[in-house]
C-alpha positions as CSV (number, residue, x, y, z in Angstrom):
1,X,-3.0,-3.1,-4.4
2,X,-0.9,-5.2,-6.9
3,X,-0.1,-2.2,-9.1
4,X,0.6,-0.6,-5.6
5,X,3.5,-3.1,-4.8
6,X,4.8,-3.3,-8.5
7,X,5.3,0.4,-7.9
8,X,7.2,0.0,-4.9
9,X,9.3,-3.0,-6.3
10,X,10.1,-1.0,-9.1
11,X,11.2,1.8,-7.0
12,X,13.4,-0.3,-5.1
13,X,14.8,-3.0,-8.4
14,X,18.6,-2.9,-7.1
15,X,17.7,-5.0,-4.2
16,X,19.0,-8.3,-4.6
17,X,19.8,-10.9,-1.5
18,X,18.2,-9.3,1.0
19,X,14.6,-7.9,1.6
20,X,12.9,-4.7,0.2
21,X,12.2,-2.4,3.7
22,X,9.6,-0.2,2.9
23,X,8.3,2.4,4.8
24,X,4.9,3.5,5.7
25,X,4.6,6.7,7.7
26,X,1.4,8.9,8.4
27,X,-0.1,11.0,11.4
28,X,-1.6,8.9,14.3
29,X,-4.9,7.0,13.1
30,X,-4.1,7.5,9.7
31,X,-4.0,3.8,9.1
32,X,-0.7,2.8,9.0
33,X,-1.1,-1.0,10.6
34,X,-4.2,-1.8,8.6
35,X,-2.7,-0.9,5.4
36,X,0.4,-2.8,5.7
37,X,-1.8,-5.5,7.0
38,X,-3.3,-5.2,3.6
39,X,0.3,-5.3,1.8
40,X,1.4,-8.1,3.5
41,X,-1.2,-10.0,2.6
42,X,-1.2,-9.2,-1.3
43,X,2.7,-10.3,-0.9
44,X,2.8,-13.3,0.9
45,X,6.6,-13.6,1.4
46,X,6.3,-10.6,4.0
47,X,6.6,-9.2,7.3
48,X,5.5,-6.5,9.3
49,X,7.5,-3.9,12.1
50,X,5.6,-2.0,13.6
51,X,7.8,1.0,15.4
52,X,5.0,1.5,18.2
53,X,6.8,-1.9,19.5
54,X,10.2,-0.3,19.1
55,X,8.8,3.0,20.9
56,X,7.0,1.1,23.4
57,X,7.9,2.7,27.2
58,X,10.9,4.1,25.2
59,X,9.8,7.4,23.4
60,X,7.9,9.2,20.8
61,X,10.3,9.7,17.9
62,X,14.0,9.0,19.8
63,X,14.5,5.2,18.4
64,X,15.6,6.0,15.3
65,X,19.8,4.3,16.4
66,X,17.8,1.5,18.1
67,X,16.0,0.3,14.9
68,X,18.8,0.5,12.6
69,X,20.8,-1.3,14.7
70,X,18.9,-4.2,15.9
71,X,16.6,-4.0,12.5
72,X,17.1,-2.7,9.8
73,X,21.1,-3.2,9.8
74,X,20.1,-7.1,9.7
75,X,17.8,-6.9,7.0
76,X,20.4,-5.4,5.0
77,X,22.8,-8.0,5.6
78,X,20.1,-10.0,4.8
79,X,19.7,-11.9,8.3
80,X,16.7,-13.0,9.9
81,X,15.5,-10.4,13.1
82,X,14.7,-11.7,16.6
83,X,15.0,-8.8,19.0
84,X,13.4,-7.9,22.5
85,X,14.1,-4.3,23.0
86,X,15.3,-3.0,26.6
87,X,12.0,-1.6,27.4
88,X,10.6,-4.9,26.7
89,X,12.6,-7.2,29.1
90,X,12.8,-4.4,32.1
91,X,9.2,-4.3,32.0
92,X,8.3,-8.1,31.1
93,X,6.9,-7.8,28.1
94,X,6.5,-11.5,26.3
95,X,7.9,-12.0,23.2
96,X,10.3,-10.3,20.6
97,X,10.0,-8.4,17.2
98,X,11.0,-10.7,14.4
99,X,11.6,-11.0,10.7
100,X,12.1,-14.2,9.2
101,X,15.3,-14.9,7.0
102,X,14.4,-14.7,3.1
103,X,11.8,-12.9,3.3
104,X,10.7,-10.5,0.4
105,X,9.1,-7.2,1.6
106,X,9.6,-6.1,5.2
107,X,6.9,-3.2,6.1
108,X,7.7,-0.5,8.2
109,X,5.1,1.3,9.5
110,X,4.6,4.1,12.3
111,X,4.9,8.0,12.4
112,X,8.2,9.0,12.1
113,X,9.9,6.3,10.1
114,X,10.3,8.2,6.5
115,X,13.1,10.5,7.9
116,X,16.5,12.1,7.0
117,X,18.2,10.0,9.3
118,X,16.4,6.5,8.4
119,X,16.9,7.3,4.3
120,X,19.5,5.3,4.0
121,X,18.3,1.9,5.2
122,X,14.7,2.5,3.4
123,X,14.2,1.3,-0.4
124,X,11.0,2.7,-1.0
125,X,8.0,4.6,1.7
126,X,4.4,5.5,1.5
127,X,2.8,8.5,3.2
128,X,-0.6,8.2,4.2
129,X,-2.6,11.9,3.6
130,X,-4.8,12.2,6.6
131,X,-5.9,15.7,8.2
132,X,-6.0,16.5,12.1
133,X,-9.8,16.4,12.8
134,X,-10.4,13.0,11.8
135,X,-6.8,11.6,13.3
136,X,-8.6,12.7,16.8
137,X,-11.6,11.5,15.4
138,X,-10.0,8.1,14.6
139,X,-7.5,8.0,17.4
140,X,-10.7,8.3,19.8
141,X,-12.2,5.3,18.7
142,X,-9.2,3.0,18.6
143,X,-7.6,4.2,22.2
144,X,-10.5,5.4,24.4
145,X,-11.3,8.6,25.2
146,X,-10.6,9.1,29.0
147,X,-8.9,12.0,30.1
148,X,-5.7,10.1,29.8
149,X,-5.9,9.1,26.4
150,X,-6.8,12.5,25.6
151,X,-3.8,14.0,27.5
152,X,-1.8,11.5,26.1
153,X,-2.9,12.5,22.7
154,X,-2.3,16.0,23.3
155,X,1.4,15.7,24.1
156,X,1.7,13.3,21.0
157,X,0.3,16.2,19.2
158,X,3.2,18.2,20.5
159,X,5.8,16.3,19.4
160,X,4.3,14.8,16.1
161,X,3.6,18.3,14.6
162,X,6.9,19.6,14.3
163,X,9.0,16.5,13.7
164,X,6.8,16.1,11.1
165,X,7.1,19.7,10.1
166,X,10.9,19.0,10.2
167,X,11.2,16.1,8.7
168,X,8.2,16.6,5.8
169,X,7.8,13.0,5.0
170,X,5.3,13.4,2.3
171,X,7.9,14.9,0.2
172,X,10.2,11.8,0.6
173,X,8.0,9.6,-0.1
174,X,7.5,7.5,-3.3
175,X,3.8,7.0,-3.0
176,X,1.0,9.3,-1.5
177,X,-1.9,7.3,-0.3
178,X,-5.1,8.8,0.9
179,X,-5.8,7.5,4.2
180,X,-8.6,7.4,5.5
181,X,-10.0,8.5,1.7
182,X,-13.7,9.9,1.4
183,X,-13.2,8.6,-2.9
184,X,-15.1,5.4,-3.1
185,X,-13.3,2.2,-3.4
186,X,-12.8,-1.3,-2.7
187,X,-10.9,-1.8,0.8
188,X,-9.6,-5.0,0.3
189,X,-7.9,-4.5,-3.7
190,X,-7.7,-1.0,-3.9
191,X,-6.0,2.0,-2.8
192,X,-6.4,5.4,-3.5
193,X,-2.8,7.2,-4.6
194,X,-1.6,10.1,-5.7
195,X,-0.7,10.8,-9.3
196,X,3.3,11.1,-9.0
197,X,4.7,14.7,-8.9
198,X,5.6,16.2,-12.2
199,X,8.5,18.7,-12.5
């Protein structure tokens, strides 16, 4: 995990006065929010956004505007974030997405984040390798499986194939991570990622 993270900060060294945003991106139930769980705990100076909450009663992929402005335009001016998206205060949702001022990392995770149109505000991303059986699989177990949940995953499917088809993410990314990986390892320190491409 530390090596992990001094790869990232390396990859991202001309930031100065403002926090590193790094994305993390992978297929639903690949294990996005667990493993930046993980990072923000082996960098203690960091914070998590997660962009189900940005998504939330909003949309599958279309909040791309909405997180640059109210996010990640902030970090990058290096101000803290307290924002309660539309969604959330039209349908009383408590509470607000927030980022602290001065903090170091700020971990972006969901399915869609590591695109064309995001590159700009992002200093360094991980991709999480998953394949489609066990993101069912793993989706099951963490959402239910009633005939809603499974509708509901079959038109995510729908969209998150070809936007991710589109957008190939894994090829922007500076760090491949296997997720969930059948190598053994430990969990809690370790990770298991990809040798960097060659040319």
């Amino acid at each position: 995990m530390l090596d992990a993270v001094q790869r990232l900060r390396d990859a991202s060294a001309e930031v100065i006065g403002r926090p590193r945003v790094i994305a993390i991106d992978g297929r639903g139930g690949a294990g996005k929010t667990t493993l930046a769980e993980r990072l923000c705990k082996t960098v203690a100076n960091s914070a998590i956004v997660h962009t189900d909450d940005i998504a939330w009663n909003h949309a599958y992929f279309d909040w791309g505007a909405v997180l640059v402005d109210d996010i990640l335009r902030p970090l990058h001016r290096g101000e803290a974030v307290d924002f309660r998206p539309d969604a959330w205060i039209s349908h009383h949702r408590p509470g607000s997405i927030t980022v602290p001022a001065h903090t170091e990392f700020v971990w972006v995770e969901g399915t869609g984040i590591i695109r064309e149109e995001l590159a700009p505000w992002l200093d360094a991303s991980v991709w999480m390798q998953g394949d489609l059986g066990v993101q069912k699989r793993l989706l099951a177990v963490r959402d239910g499986d009633s005939p809603q949940q499974r509708e509901h995953v079959a038109n995510w499917l729908l969209q998150e194939l070809p936007f991710l088809l589109r957008e190939q993410p894994w090829a922007r990314a500076t760090m491949i991570v296997a997720g969930p990986p059948h190598i053994d390892h430990d969990p809690d320190t370790e990770l298991i990622v990809a040798p960097p491409a060659t040319s």
